[in-house]
N, C-alpha and C positions, 0 to 999 in steps of 0.2 A: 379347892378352887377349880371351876369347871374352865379349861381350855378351848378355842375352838382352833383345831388345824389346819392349816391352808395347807393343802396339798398343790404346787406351784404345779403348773403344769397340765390340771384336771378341768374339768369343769366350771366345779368351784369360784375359780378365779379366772376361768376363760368368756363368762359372760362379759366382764368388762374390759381385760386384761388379756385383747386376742394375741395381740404381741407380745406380750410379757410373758405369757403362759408359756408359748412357743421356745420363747428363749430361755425360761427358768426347768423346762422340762427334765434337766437332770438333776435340779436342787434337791438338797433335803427338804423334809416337810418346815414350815418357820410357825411358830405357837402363838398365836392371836387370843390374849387376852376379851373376852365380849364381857366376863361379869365385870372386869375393871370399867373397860369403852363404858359399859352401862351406866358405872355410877358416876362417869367423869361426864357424858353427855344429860345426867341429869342435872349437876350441878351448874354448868357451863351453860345450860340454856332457860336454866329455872334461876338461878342466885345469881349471876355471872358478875363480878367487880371490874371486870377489865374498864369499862367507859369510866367508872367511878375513877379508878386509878388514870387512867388517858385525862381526865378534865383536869385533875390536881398538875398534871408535867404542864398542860397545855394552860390552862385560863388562868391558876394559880400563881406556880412558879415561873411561867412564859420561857420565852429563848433563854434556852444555856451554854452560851459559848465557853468553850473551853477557856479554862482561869477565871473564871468570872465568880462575881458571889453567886449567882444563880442555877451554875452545877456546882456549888459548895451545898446551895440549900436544896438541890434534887438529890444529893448524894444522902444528905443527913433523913431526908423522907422517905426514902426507900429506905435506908437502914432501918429505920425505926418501924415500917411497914413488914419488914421481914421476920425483924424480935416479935410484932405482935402476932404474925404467923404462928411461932413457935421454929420457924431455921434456927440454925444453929453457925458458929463460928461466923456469924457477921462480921464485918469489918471493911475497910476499905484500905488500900494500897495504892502510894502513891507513885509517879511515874516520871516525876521532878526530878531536875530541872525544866521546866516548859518554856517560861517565860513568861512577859504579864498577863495579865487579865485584862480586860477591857469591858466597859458599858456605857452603851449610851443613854441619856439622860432627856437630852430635847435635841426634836428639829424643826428651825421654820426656814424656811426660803419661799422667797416673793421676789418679784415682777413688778418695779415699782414706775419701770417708765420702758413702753412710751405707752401702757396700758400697766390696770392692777389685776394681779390675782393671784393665790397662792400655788407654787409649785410642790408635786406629790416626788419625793426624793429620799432616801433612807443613803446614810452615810454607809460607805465599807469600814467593814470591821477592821481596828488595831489602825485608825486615820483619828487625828486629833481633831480638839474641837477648835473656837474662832473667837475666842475672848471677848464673846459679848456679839451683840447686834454690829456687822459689820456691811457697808453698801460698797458695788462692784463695778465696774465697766464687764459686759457680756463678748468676751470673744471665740473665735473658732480658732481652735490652735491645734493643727491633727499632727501628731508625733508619734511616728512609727519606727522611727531608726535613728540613729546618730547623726547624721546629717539634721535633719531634722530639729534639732537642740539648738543643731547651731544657728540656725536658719531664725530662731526666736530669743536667742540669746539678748537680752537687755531690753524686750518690749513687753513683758508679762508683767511690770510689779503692781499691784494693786487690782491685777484682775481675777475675774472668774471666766476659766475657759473652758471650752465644750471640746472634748478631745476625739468623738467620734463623730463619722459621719450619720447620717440619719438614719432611721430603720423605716424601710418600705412597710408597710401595713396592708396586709392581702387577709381579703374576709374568710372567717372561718366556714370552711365546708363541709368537715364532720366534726362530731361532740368531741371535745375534751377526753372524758370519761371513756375506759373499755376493757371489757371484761376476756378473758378466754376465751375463743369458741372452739368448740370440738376437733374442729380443724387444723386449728392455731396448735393446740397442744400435742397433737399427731405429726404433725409438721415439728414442734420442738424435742418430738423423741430420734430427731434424724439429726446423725453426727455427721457432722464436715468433714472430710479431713483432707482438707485443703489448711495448708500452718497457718496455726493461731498466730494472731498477732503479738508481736512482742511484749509483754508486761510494764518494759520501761514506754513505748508506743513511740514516737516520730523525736528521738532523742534529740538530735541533732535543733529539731524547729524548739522543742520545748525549752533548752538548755538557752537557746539564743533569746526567747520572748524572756526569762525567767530573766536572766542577766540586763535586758533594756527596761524590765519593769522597776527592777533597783534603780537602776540608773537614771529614770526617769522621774523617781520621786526625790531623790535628790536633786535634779535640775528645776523642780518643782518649786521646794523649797528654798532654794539659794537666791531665784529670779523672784521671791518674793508672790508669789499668786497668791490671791486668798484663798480660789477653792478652783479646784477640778471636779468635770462635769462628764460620766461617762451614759451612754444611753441603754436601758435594760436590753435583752435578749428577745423578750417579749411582748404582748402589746395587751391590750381592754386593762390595761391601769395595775398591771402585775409588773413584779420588779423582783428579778432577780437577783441576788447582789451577796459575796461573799465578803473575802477579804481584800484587803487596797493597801496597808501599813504591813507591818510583819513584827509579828509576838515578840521577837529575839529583842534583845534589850541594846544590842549594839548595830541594829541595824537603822537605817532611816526610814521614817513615816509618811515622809513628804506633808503636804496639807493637807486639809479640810478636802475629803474626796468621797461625793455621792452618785450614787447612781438616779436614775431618772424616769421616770414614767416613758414609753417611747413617742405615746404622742404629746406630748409637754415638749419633750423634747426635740420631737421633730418642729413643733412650731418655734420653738424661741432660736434653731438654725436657723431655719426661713426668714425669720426677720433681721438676724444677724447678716446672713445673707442679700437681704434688701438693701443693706443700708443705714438701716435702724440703730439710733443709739440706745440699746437696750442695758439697763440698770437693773441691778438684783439686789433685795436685801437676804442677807443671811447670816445664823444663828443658831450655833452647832454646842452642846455641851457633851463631850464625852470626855470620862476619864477612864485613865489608865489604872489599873489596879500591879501592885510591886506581885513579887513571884508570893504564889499561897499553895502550898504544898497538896492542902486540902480541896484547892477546886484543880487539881491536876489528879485525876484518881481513878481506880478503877473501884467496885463496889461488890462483894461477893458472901454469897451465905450457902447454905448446905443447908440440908436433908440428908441425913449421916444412914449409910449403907449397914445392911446385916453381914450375912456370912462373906460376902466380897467387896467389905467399906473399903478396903485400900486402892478399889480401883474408881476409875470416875467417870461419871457422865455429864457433859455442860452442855449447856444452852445460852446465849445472851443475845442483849443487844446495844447499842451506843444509845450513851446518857447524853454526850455533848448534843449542840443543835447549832445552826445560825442564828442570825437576830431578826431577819426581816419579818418570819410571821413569831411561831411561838414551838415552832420543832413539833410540829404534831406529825405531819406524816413521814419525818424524816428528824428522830426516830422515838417519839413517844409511844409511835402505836406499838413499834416491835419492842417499848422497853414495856409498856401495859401487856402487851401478851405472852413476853416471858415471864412476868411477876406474877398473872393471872395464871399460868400454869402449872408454877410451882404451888400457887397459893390450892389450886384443882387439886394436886395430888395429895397436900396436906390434908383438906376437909372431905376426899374420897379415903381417908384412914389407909389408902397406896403405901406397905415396905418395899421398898426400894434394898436389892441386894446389893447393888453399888453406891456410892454415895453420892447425890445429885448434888453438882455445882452448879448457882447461877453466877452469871456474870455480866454487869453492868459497865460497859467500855467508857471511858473519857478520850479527848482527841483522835476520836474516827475522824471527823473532819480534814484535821492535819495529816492526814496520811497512818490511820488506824494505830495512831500513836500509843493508845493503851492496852489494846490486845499485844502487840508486839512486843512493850515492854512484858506484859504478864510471861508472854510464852519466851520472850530472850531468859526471863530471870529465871524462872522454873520447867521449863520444855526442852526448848533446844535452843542455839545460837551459835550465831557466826560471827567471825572477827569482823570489824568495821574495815572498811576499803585502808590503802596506805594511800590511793592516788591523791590527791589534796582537789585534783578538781570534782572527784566524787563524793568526798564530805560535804563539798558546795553544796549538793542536792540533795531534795525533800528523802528519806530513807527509802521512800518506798522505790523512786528511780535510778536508786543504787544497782551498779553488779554485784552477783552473789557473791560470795569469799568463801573458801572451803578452807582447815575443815570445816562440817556440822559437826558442835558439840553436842551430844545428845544426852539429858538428865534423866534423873529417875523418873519423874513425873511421866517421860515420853513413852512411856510403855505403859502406861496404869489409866493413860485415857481414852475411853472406848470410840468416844466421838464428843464433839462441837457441834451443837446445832446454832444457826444463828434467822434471826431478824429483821431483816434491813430491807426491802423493796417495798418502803411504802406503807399504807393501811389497808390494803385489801387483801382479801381471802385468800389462804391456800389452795392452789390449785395441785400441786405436786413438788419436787423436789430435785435438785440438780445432785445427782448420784457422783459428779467431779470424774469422770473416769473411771472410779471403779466398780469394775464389773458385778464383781462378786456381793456388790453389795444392793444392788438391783431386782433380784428377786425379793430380798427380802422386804426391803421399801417398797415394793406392790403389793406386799402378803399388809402389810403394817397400814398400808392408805386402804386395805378393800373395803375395811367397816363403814368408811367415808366418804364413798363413792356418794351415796346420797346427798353431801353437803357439796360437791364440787373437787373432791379433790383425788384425782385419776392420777398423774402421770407423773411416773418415775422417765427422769432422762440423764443418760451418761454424759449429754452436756458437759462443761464447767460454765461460770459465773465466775465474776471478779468485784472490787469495791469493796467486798464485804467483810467484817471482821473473821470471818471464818477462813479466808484467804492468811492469816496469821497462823493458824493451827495447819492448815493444806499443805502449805509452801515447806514445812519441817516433816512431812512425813505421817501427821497425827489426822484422822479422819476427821475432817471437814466441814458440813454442810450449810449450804443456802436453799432458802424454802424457794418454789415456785408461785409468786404470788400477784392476782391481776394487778397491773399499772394503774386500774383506773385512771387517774389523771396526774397521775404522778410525775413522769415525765414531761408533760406538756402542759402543767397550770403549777403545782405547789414543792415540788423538787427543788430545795436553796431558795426560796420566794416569799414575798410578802402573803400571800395566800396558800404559806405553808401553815393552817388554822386548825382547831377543833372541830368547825362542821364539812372541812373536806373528807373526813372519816365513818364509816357505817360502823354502826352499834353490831351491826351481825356477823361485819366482818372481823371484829376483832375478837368476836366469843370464838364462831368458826375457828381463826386459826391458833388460838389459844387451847383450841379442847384437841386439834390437830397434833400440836406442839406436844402438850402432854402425855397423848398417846405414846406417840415414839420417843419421848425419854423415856415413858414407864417402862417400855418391851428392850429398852438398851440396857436400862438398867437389868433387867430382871433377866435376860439371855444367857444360857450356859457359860455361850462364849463371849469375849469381846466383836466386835463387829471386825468383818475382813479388811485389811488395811492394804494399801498401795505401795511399790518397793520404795523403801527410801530414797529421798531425792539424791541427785546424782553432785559430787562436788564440781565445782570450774573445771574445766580441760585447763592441763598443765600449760599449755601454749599462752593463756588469756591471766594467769597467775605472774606466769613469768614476763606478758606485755606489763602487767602492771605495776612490777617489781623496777623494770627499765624506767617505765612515766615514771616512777616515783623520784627514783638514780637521777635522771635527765633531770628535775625540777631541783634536788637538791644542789645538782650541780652546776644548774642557773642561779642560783641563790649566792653560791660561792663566789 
C-alpha cells in the first residue's frame, strides 16, 4: 500500500497550511493514505448514494420526532440499509423511558370574520388537538409573569388568544445563504481567551422562563382557551416552531398551541387592536402516541476491526428531527453522510484495523438524549444531582457530580466524529482544544484542500452530539461546516426541506468524513486525548449536600 507522508512543518503542507505548518513544525511525520483518498474520491463523486439516502429521511419518511412512529420507521430503514451494506452487529438500543410520542395529523385555522382567509400556522410539538372544527373570539392576552395570570383570570374561556406582541418586519439586505470565505476561516483559527460562556448559559433567566412556561400552560388550560397563538421568529412565510406541551406523561400540555406565520400574524393583532371582532375557525388533529421503546433509540452497526478490533472508531449523527419541515438540514443530511461514508469504505474494499462504529442519535433535540444515554451506559457517567431543584432541569443544564465513573469502553475509543451544522460542505474541523491533535487534522484535510476544506481550529463547538463523548474525557469532534442558510431560513422550521440541501455538498463532506475515519482507524496510535475532565470543587458538593439537608428538612 503506497503512503504519502506529510511532513508537518515543510513545504509540503506550507503551501496551504502557513500557520499550521509553523505550529506543527516539531510533529512527527502523520501517514496520508492517497491510494485509499483515491478510490474513496472515485466513488463518492462517480456512484455517490448520499441524495438517494437524504430523499428517503426527507420526502419519504418526513419529520421524525422523537417517540414518534416515524423515528420508529427511520430507525428500521437505516438498519435494514446497513445489513444490505454487509455491517455487521446491527441493532439499535433503547434509551427508554422518554415519554410519549406525538404526531400531527391535520391543521386548518381561518379567519372567518370580519374577512375570510386561511391562516398558515403549524401546532407546537407534544400540544393536543381541538375535537373537531371549533370557532373562537380572537384576542390579545400577553402573559409574561404571574401577575399577568392573574390580570386574565376568568376572561379567556372559549377564546383564541394571541400571546405575543407583533414581529416588526425589516427587508432583507443580504442572501440568506453563505458560504466561508478565506477570511472568515483565518479568523476562525483565532482562539479567544476571553472565558467561555457557561454551558448551563443565563441560569438564573432560563430556570425562571422554564417554570412560567409550565405554569402558563396550565392557566391555559384551567381558564378553558381553545387555542394559543404564538408569532414565528421569522418572516416571508417561515415558521419556526419547536415544542409547546412536554413528552413527560405527568406534566400538563395546556391547549391547542400554534405558531404563526409573522405577517398573518401581525395583521390579525392590528385588527384585534382596531377594534375588530375577529373570529377564527379551527381544526387541529394530533395524537399522542403511549411510551414505544422503539422510537426512543439510538441505531448502530460496525465495520469489525483486524489486528486492533477491540478498539473503536465512531462517527454519527441525530436520527430525531422536528415537525415543521421534514428534518433535512437538521439532521438528515449529517445522518445521509454518515451512512454514505461508511457505505464509501465498504465498496472501497477499506480494512479498517480498529473496528468502525456508526451511530445514529434519537432525542438530540431533547437535550442529546441518546448519545448521553449511549455514553452514561457504556463510556463513563456521573451520579445524577441530589439537589431536587436540579432534577427539575433538562440534563444538559444540570451541575456536574463527581465522581466520573469511567468504563472499559473509555479507553478503547479513539475518537467520535459527528454531523450536525446543517447541509453544507466541510470546511474544516473544530480540533476542541486539543492541541496535539491539530497537526494531524491538517496532515488528514491536505488531499482536500481542493474541495474546500482547509481549516483546522482549536476552537470548541457546542449542541452537538459530540459534546456527550467531550464533556467525559473521550475525543470528540464537530465538523466545520458552511451555514449556508441554516441559521437564518431552515434551522427548527417549516423550510427545514429536501431542496435547501446541495447534492455536492453532501458527497463533499461524506468522502471528507470518510477519510478521517479511515486514517483513525488505521493510525499506530489512538489519537492524543485531553487530561480528563476535572470532578466539582469540594466546596460546590458540599453546597449541594446542604440544598439537599435544608429541603428535606422543609419537608419535615
Amino acid at each position: 500500500m503506497r503512503m504519502f507522508h506529510v511532513l508537518l512543518g515543510t513545504a509540503i503542507v506550507a503551501s496551504s497550511f502557513t500557520a499550521s505548518a509553523s505550529f506543527a513544525a516539531a510533529a512527527t511525520e502523520e501517514k496520508v493514505d492517497l491510494e485509499l483518498i483515491t478510490r474513496l474520491r472515485d466513488e463518492a463523486m462517480n456512484r455517490s448514494k448520499a441524495q438517494e439516502i437524504f430523499g428517503v429521511l426527507t420526502d419519504e419518511i418526513g419529520p421524525r420526532l422523537t417517540g414518534s412512529p416515524a423515528l420508529r420507521k427511520a430507525s428500521e430503514w437505516t438498519r435494514s440499509k446497513f445489513s444490505e451494506w454487509g455491517l455487521q452487529n446491527v441493532h439499535s438500543e433503547s434509551f427508554a423511558p422518554f415519554g410519549r410520542g406525538w404526531t400531527l395529523e391535520k391543521t386548518t385555522l381561518r379567519m372567518v370574520s370580519p374577512s375570510q382567509f386561511d391562516i398558515y400556522a403549524i401546532p407546537k410539538a407534544w400540544t393536543p388537538g381541538t375535537d373537531g372544527m371549533q370557532r373562537g373570539k380572537l384576542m390579545i392576552a400577553k402573559m409574561l409573569a404571574d401577575e399577568d395570570l392573574a390580570k386574565w383570570k376568568g376572561k379567556l374561556a372559549g377564546a383564541i388568544v394571541l400571546l405575543d406582541e407583533p414581529l416588526p418586519i425589516k427587508p432583507h439586505m443580504k442572501a440568506d445563504a453563505h458560504r466561508y470565505s478565506h477570511e472568515e476561516l483565518d479568523e476562525l483559527t483565532k482562539v479567544d481567551f476571553e472565558a467561555a460562556p457557561s454551558r448551563r448559559g443565563d441560569l438564573p433567566t432560563y430556570i425562571k422562563q422554564l417554570a412560567f412556561r409550565k405554569k402558563l400552560r396550565t392557566f391555559l388550560a384551567e381558564e378553558k382557551v381553545l387555542a394559543a397563538l404564538n408569532v414565528t421568529r421569522g418572516e416571508d412565510g417561515t415558521i419556526f416552531v419547536q415544542e409547546g406541551g412536554s413528552y413527560k406523561k405527568d406534566e400538563a400540555t395546556g391547549p391547542a398551541n400554534l405558531v404563526v406565520a409573522s405577517e398573518t400574524y401581525n395583521r390579525l393583532y392590528r385588527l384585534v387592536e382596531k377594534k375588530k371582532d375577529v373570529e377564527l375557525e379551527i381544526d387541529i388533529k394530533a395524537r399522542f402516541n403511549d411510551e414505544d421503546p422503539e422510537a426512543a433509540i439510538n441505531v448502530l452497526a460496525e465495520i469489525p476491526g483486524t489486528d486492533k478490533r477491540d478498539e473503536i472508531v465512531m462517527l454519527g449523527a441525530h436520527l430525531d428531527s422536528w415537525h415543521g419541515g421534514t428534518g433535512a438540514t437538521d439532521n438528515a443530511a449529517g445522518v445521509a453522510m454518515v451512512m454514505e461514508a461508511v457505505r464509501l469504505l465498504k465498496v472501497s474494499g477499506f480494512k479498517p484495523r480498529r473496528t468502525i462504529r456508526i451511530a445514529l442519535w434519537g432525542g438530540e433535540e431533547q437535550g442529546l438524549l441518546g448519545s448521553r444515554a449511549y455514553v452514561n451506559k457504556w463510556v463513563a457517567s456521573r451520579p445524577e444531582p441530589t439537589d431536587p431543584k436540579e432534577l427539575e432541569l433538562p440534563p444538559f443544564a444540570r451541575k456536574l457530580t463527581g465522581p466520573m465513573s469511567v468504563k472499559p469502553m473509555h479507553g478503547k475509543i479513539s475518537a467520535y466524529f459527528n454531523l450536525d451544522n446543517g447541509g453544507g460542505k466541510i470546511r474544516g474541523i473544530y480540533a476542541e482544544n486539543n492541541a496535539a491533535v491539530k497537526p494531524i487534522f491538517d496532515a488528514w484535510l491536505a488531499p482536500f484542500n481542493d474541495v474546500g476544506a482547509t481549516t483546522t481550529t482549536l476552537r470548541s463547538t457546542g449542541s452537538t452530539d459530540h459534546v456527550s463523548f467531550d464533556r467525559v474525557g473521550v475525543p470528540g469532534f464537530q465538523f466545520v461546516q458552511d451555514d449556508m442558510d441554516y441559521a437564518s431560513r431552515t434551522h427548527h422550521s417549516s423550510m427545514d426541506l429536501y431542496d435547501k440541501v446541495q447534492k455536492s455538498d453532501l458527497t463533499q463532506a461524506s468522502l471528507v468524513l470518510a477519510s478521517f475515519v479511515a486514517h483513525t482507524a488505521n493510525r499506530n496510535d489512538m489519537l492524543p486525548r485531553k487530561p480528563l475532565p476535572k470532578d466539582p470543587p469540594a466546596e460546590e458538593k458540599k453546597e449541594n449536600s446542604k440544598e439537599t439537608t435544608a429541603t428535606a428538612d422543609s419537608k419535615k
